[in-house]
N, C-alpha and C positions, 0 to 999 in steps of 0.2 A: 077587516076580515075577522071573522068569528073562531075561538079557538073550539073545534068539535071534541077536543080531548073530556071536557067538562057536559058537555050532554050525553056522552057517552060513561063517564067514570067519574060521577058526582064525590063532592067529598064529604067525608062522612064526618056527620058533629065529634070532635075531640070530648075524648072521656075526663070526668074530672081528677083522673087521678095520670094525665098526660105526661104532665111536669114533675112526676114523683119521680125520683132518682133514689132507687133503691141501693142501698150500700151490701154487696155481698157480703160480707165481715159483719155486721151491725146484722144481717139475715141470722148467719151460723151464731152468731153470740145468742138470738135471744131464743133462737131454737134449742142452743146447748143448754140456756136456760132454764128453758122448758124442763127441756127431757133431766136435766138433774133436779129440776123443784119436784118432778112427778115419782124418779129414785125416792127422794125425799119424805115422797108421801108414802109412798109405798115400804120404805122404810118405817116410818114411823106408824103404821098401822097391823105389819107386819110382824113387828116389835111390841109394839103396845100387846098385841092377839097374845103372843107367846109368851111373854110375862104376866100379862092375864091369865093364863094357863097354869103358867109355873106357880106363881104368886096369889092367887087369890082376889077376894076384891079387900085386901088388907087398905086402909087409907090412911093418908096424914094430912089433916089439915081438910078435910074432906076431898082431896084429891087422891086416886087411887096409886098403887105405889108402881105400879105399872106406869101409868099417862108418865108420874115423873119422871122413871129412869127412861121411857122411851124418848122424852124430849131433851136430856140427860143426852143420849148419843146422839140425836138430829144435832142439839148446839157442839158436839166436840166436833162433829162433823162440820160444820160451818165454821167453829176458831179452827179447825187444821185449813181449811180453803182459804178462809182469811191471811194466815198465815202465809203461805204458798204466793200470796201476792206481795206480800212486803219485800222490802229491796231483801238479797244475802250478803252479809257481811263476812264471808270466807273463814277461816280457822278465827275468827276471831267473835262467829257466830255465840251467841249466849246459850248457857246448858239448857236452857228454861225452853226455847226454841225445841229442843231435842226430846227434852221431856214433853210438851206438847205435839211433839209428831208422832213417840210412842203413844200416847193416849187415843191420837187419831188411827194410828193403826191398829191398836187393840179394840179399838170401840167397833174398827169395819170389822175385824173380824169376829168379833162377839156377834155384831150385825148379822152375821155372814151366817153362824151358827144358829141365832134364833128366827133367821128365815126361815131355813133348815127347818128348825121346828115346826114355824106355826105353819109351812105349805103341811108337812108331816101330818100335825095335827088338823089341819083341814081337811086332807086327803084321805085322810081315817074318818070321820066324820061323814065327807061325801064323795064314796068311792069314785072315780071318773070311769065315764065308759068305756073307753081305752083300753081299760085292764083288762076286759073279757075278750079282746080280740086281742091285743098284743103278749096281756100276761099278767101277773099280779107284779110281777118284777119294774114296770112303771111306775107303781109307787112305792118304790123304795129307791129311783133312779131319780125321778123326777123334783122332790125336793132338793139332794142337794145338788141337782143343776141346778135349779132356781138360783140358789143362796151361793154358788160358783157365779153366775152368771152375773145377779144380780150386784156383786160383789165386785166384779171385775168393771162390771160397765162403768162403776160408779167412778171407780178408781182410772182408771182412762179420760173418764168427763172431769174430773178433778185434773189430771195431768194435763189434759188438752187447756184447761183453764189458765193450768202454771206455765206451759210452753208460749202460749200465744197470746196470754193476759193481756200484755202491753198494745196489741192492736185493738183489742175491744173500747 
Protein backbone atom coordinates (compact mmCIF):
# COMPACT_ATOMS: atom_id res chain seq x y z
CA UNK A 1 0.00 0.00 0.00
CA UNK A 2 1.14 3.37 -1.11
CA UNK A 3 1.44 6.08 1.63
CA UNK A 4 -0.80 9.16 -0.12
CA UNK A 5 0.45 11.40 2.67
CA UNK A 6 3.75 11.96 0.41
CA UNK A 7 1.87 12.76 -2.99
CA UNK A 8 -0.04 14.91 -1.29
CA UNK A 9 2.68 17.06 1.19
CA UNK A 10 6.10 16.48 -0.66
CA UNK A 11 8.99 17.16 1.55
CA UNK A 12 10.76 20.01 1.08
CA UNK A 13 14.71 19.99 0.43
CA UNK A 14 16.33 20.83 4.11
CA UNK A 15 18.12 24.25 4.22
CA UNK A 16 21.67 24.22 4.73
CA UNK A 17 21.57 25.96 7.79
CA UNK A 18 18.93 22.89 9.23
CA UNK A 19 21.40 21.71 11.83
CA UNK A 20 22.33 25.14 13.20
CA UNK A 21 21.56 25.23 16.69
CA UNK A 22 21.66 28.69 17.61
CA UNK A 23 22.56 29.59 21.14
CA UNK A 24 20.24 32.38 22.56
CA UNK A 25 23.09 33.71 24.95
CA UNK A 26 25.90 33.50 22.25
CA UNK A 27 22.78 35.61 19.95
CA UNK A 28 22.42 38.53 22.99
CA UNK A 29 26.29 38.53 23.54
CA UNK A 30 27.23 39.29 20.11
CA UNK A 31 24.36 41.74 19.59
CA UNK A 32 25.46 43.50 22.91
CA UNK A 33 28.51 43.54 21.07
CA UNK A 34 27.43 45.17 18.43
CA UNK A 35 25.44 47.78 19.76
CA UNK A 36 28.44 48.63 22.35
CA UNK A 37 31.35 48.40 19.45
CA UNK A 38 28.86 50.96 17.60
CA UNK A 39 28.59 53.34 21.34
CA UNK A 40 32.11 53.01 20.70
CA UNK A 41 32.07 54.52 17.49
CA UNK A 42 29.91 56.92 18.10
CA UNK A 43 31.77 57.81 20.96
CA UNK A 44 34.89 58.21 19.46
CA UNK A 45 33.76 60.29 16.49
CA UNK A 46 31.64 62.32 18.61
CA UNK A 47 34.59 63.03 20.70
CA UNK A 48 37.20 63.37 18.27
CA UNK A 49 34.22 66.37 16.42
CA UNK A 50 34.26 68.20 19.72
CA UNK A 51 37.77 68.26 20.66
CA UNK A 52 38.40 69.12 17.14
CA UNK A 53 36.32 72.01 17.83
CA UNK A 54 37.69 72.98 21.26
CA UNK A 55 41.26 72.17 20.16
CA UNK A 56 42.20 72.86 16.92
CA UNK A 57 44.01 70.94 14.34
CA UNK A 58 47.01 71.47 17.06
CA UNK A 59 49.30 67.79 16.40
CA UNK A 60 51.86 65.65 17.95
CA UNK A 61 53.68 63.56 16.34
CA UNK A 62 51.51 64.38 13.24
CA UNK A 63 48.67 62.98 14.98
CA UNK A 64 46.11 65.51 15.88
CA UNK A 65 45.52 66.10 19.54
CA UNK A 66 42.04 65.44 19.27
CA UNK A 67 42.23 61.58 17.31
CA UNK A 68 44.67 61.22 20.64
CA UNK A 69 42.69 62.16 23.63
CA UNK A 70 39.55 60.78 21.88
CA UNK A 71 41.27 57.20 21.60
CA UNK A 72 42.51 58.19 25.18
CA UNK A 73 38.78 57.62 26.48
CA UNK A 74 37.59 54.79 23.99
CA UNK A 75 40.95 52.63 25.80
CA UNK A 76 39.84 53.99 29.48
CA UNK A 77 36.52 52.86 28.32
CA UNK A 78 37.70 49.38 27.37
CA UNK A 79 40.35 48.92 30.71
CA UNK A 80 37.20 49.82 32.90
CA UNK A 81 35.08 46.74 30.93
CA UNK A 82 38.17 44.81 31.08
CA UNK A 83 38.25 45.37 34.51
CA UNK A 84 34.55 44.64 35.43
CA UNK A 85 35.42 41.05 34.13
CA UNK A 86 38.24 40.12 36.49
CA UNK A 87 37.34 37.87 39.52
CA UNK A 88 36.48 40.79 42.88
CA UNK A 89 38.58 40.15 45.54
CA UNK A 90 36.28 42.04 48.40
CA UNK A 91 37.74 44.53 50.92
CA UNK A 92 40.85 43.23 50.04
CA UNK A 93 40.26 44.72 46.39
CA UNK A 94 43.69 46.93 45.31
CA UNK A 95 43.26 50.87 45.44
CA UNK A 96 44.55 50.84 41.79
CA UNK A 97 41.18 48.90 40.90
CA UNK A 98 39.30 52.00 42.50
CA UNK A 99 41.45 54.41 40.92
CA UNK A 100 40.76 52.88 37.48
CA UNK A 101 37.03 52.75 38.03
CA UNK A 102 37.29 56.54 38.90
CA UNK A 103 38.99 57.16 35.64
CA UNK A 104 36.34 55.15 33.96
CA UNK A 105 33.73 57.01 35.35
CA UNK A 106 35.20 60.42 34.65
CA UNK A 107 36.06 59.72 31.18
CA UNK A 108 32.02 58.64 30.52
CA UNK A 109 31.17 61.59 31.83
CA UNK A 110 33.70 63.92 30.15
CA UNK A 111 32.14 61.60 27.23
CA UNK A 112 28.92 62.48 28.17
CA UNK A 113 29.70 66.33 28.16
CA UNK A 114 31.51 66.59 24.75
CA UNK A 115 28.64 64.63 23.11
CA UNK A 116 26.82 67.42 24.49
CA UNK A 117 28.93 69.55 22.59
CA UNK A 118 29.63 68.32 19.27
CA UNK A 119 25.52 67.25 18.76
CA UNK A 120 25.41 71.23 20.10
CA UNK A 121 27.88 72.19 17.63
CA UNK A 122 26.35 70.31 14.78
CA UNK A 123 22.98 71.30 15.45
CA UNK A 124 24.22 75.02 15.24
CA UNK A 125 25.81 74.24 12.11
CA UNK A 126 22.75 72.42 10.56
CA UNK A 127 19.61 73.63 12.11
CA UNK A 128 16.99 70.42 12.06
CA UNK A 129 13.74 70.98 10.68
CA UNK A 130 12.18 70.17 13.64
CA UNK A 131 12.83 73.45 15.07
CA UNK A 132 10.43 75.32 12.98
CA UNK A 133 7.51 73.19 13.84
CA UNK A 134 8.15 72.27 17.39
CA UNK A 135 10.35 75.34 18.36
CA UNK A 136 13.86 76.55 18.68
CA UNK A 137 13.94 74.95 22.12
CA UNK A 138 14.80 71.31 20.30
CA UNK A 139 18.03 72.51 20.07
CA UNK A 140 18.87 73.22 23.21
CA UNK A 141 16.83 69.95 24.53
CA UNK A 142 18.08 67.55 22.12
CA UNK A 143 21.85 67.48 22.70
CA UNK A 144 21.96 66.81 26.08
CA UNK A 145 19.45 64.07 25.65
CA UNK A 146 21.75 62.69 23.28
CA UNK A 147 24.77 62.84 25.63
CA UNK A 148 22.04 61.62 28.70
CA UNK A 149 21.17 59.04 26.74
CA UNK A 150 23.98 58.13 25.06
CA UNK A 151 25.69 57.93 28.31
CA UNK A 152 23.42 55.73 30.16
CA UNK A 153 23.01 53.04 27.38
CA UNK A 154 26.51 52.68 27.51
CA UNK A 155 26.65 52.30 31.15
CA UNK A 156 23.75 49.56 31.24
CA UNK A 157 25.68 47.68 28.23
CA UNK A 158 28.85 47.75 30.29
CA UNK A 159 26.58 46.53 33.48
CA UNK A 160 24.75 43.94 31.54
CA UNK A 161 28.46 42.71 30.48
CA UNK A 162 29.57 42.75 34.45
CA UNK A 163 26.13 40.96 35.54
CA UNK A 164 26.07 38.16 33.07
CA UNK A 165 29.82 37.99 31.70
CA UNK A 166 30.32 34.56 33.06
CA UNK A 167 27.62 32.99 30.54
CA UNK A 168 28.99 34.61 27.49
Amino acid sequence: MKNNQNINNPTKPKSRFANLKVNRITVTAVLLAFGWLMFEVFNFASTEFALNDALGNLEFGGIRWATILALAFCVIDFAGIARIFTPEQGRDEPAEVWYLFGAWLLAAAMNATLTWWAVSVAISKHPPEAASVVGSGVTQVVPVFVAIMVWIVRILIIGTFAMVGEHF
